[in-house]
C-alpha positions in Angstrom: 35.8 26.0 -25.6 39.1 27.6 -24.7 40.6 24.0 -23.0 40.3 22.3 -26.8 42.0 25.0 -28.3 45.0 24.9 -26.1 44.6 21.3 -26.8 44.7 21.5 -30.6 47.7 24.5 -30.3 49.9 21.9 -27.7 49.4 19.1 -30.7 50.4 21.6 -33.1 53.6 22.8 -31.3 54.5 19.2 -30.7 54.2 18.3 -34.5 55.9 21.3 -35.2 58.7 20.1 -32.7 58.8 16.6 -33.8 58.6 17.4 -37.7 61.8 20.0 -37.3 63.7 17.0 -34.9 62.9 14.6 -37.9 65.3 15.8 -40.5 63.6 18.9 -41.1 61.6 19.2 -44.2 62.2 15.4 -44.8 58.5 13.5 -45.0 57.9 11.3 -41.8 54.5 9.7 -41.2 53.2 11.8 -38.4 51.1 10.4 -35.7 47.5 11.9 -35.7 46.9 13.8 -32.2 44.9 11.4 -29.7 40.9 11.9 -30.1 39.7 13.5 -26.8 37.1 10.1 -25.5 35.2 13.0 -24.1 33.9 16.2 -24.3 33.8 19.8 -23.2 30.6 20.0 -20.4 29.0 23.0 -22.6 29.2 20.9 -25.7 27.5 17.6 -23.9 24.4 19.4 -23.0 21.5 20.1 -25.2 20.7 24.1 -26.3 18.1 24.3 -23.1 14.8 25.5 -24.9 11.4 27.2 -23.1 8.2 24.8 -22.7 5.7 25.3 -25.5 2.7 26.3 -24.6 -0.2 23.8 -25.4 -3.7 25.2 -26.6 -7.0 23.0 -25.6 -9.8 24.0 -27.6 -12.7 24.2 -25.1 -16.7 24.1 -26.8 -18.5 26.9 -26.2 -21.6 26.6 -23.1 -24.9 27.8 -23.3 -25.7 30.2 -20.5 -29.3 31.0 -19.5 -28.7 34.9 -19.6 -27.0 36.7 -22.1 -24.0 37.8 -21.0 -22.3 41.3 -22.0 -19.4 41.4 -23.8 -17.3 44.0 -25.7 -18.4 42.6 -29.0 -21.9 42.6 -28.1 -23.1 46.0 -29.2 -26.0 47.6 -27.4 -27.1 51.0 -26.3 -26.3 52.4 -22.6 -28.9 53.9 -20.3 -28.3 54.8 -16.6 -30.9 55.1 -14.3 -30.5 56.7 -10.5 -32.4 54.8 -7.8 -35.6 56.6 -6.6 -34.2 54.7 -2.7 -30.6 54.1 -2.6 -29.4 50.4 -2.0 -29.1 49.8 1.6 -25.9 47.7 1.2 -24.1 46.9 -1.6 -24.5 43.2 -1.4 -27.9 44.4 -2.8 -26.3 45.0 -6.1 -25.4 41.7 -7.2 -29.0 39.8 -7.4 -30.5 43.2 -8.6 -28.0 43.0 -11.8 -28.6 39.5 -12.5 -32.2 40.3 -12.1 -32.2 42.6 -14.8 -29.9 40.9 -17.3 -32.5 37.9 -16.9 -34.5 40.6 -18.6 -35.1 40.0 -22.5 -32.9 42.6 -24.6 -30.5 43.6 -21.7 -27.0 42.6 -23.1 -25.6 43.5 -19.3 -25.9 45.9 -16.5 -23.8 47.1 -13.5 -23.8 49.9 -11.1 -23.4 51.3 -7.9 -25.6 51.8 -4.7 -27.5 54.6 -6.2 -27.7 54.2 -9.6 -27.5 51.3 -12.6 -26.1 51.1 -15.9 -27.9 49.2 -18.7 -26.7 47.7 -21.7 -29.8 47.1 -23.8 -30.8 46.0 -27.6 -33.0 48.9 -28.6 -34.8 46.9 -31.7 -35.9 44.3 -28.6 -36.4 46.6 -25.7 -36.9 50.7 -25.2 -35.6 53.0 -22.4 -39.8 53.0 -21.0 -39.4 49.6 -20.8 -36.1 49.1 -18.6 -38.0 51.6 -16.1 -40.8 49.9 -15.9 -39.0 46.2 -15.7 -37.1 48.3 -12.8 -40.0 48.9 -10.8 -41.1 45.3 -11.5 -38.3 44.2 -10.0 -38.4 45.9 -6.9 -35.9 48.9 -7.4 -38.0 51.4 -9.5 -35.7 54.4 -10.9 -36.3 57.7 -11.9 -36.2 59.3 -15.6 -33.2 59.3 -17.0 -31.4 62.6 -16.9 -33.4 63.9 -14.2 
């Protein structure tokens, strides 16, 4: 920007020059400054502007468990092993055992103890215990 400035105040200073070597204050056709054939680098260039995100809407899958999610509401129940896991690579097919089960909304836990998300209108607390021992992993009362 600041090289065409000095460009348009030398064009001004020569005018001013030539008009007060003309006669001073006498009219004179002036000659027009010479138009620059090119321009500044900044002013070549486009404003750089950030990619735009593009959305892809994606249908919806149908799973064969339900899955849990925040906006699923449910009631929580833990239950303590009456045997600990051995390992907790144990953990993984017992939880997806149990959400296979009708009314679970989800489940996790530990090596001693799970955490069920159930429906209470499909399923009760009795229920999930006795689906436990079913299972394999039978638990105790909860709160005991």
């Amino acid at each position: 920007m600041i090289p065409q400035r000095n460009a348009v105040a030398s064009v001004l200073v020569v005018s001013l020059i030539a008009l007060a070597g003309c006669g001073g204050g006498q009219a004179t056709t002036a000659t027009p400054p010479p138009t620059p054939t090119s321009a500044p680098a900044e002013t070549l260039a486009p404003a750089a502007t950030a990619p735009q995100p593009t959305t892809t809407a994606v249908p919806p899958t149908a799973t064969s468990a339900p899955a849990a999610t925040a906006t699923q509401a449910g009631e929580k129940v833990t239950f303590e092993f009456v045997a600990p896991l051995s390992t907790i690579e144990e953990l993984d097919p017992l939880l997806a055992a149990v959400e296979d089960v009708e009314g679970v909304l989800g489940a996790s836990g530990s090596q001693v103890d799970i955490t069920i998300t159930y429906d209470p209108a499909v399923i009760t607390v009795e229920e999930l215990q006795a689906k436990m021992a079913e299972i394999g992993q039978p638990v105790k009362e909860p709160g005991s």
